[in-house]
N, C-alpha and C positions, 0 to 999 in steps of 0.2 A: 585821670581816667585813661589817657592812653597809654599810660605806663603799665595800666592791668592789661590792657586789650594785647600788648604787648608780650606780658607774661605767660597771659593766656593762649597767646597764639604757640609759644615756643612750647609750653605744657602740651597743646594739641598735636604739635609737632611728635615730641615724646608720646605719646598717646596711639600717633597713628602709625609711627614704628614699632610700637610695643606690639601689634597684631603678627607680624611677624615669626614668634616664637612660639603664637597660640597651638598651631597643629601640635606640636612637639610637644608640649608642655602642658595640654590636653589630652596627650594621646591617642588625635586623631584617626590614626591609622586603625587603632583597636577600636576604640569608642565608636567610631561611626560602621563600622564594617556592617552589622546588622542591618542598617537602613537601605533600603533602595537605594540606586544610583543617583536617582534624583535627588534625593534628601540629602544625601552626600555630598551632590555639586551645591547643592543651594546652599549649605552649611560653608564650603569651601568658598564660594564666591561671593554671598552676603558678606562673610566679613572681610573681603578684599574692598569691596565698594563703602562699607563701615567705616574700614581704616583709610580710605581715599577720600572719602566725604570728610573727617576728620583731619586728614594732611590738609586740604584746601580749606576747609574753615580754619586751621590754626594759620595758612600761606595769609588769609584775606586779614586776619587778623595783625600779623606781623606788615602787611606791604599799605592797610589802610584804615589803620586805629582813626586816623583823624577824620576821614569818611563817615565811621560806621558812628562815631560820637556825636559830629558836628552838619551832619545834612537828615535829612527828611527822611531819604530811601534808607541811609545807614543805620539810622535809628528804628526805623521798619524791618530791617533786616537784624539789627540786636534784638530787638525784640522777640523774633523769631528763635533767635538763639538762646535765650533765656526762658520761652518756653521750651526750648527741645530740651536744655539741660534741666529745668528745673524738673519736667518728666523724667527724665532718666535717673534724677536723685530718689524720687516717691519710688520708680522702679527698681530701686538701690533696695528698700524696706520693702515693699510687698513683690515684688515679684521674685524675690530671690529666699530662699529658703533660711533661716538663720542656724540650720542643721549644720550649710555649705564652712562657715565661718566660725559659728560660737564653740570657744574651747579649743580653738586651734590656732596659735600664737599667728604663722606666717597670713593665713588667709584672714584674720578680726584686722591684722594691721591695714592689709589691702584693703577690705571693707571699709574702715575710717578712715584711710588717704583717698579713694574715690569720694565717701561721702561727704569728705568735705573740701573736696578740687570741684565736685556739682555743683555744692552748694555756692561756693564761689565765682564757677561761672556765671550760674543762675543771677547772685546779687550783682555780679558786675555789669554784665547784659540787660537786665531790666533797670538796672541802677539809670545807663545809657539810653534808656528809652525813655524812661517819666522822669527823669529832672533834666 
């Protein structure tokens, strides 16, 4: 089990540097220009703290596998985690349009490596909590 929490942590790692490219490769600069300022910064700084929340959950992950498997709080705190990803997986299907991905080789592949890096999280994280 800690050898996933492990894997997962370096994945999250990956994860929360990938945001990085998002402006660019969004094309933030045009996409958002329409929106108020506000809408703007919130878009720009949400996913700073997205991708920060994400670098420290895969840091806890890598510095305290045997924590979060083996004590009370850790496994309260997997737990946690295995709800957040298992939400983000359902949000994987219904909140995203199948418009974004179906028929289009680069974004369908993205679509099924996210939905099943969630799906993984989710089983490993609850896995660490009820057995």
């Amino acid at each position: 089990m800690i050898l996933h929490f492990r894997i997962i942590g370096a994945l999250l790692l990956v994860l929360a540097m990938s945001h990085v490219v998002f402006p660019r490769y969004f094309r933030w600069s045009e996409e958002l220009k329409p929106l108020s300022l506000i809408n703007r910064q919130i878009m720009t700084i949400h996913t700073f703290f997205i991708a920060l929340t994400v670098f420290l959950l895969g840091l806890l992950c890598l510095s305290a596998a045997g924590e979060l498997v083996e004590t009370a709080l850790g496994r309260k705190i997997s737990l946690g985690m295995g709800v957040f990803w298992g939400t983000r997986l359902v949000i994987q299907f219904v909140g995203y349009s199948p418009e974004l991905w179906k028929g289009r080789k680069f974004e369908t592949t993205v679509h099924v490596l996210f939905s099943l890096l969630f799906t993984y999280m989710s089983v490993v994280f609850l896995w660490a909590y009820f057995y």
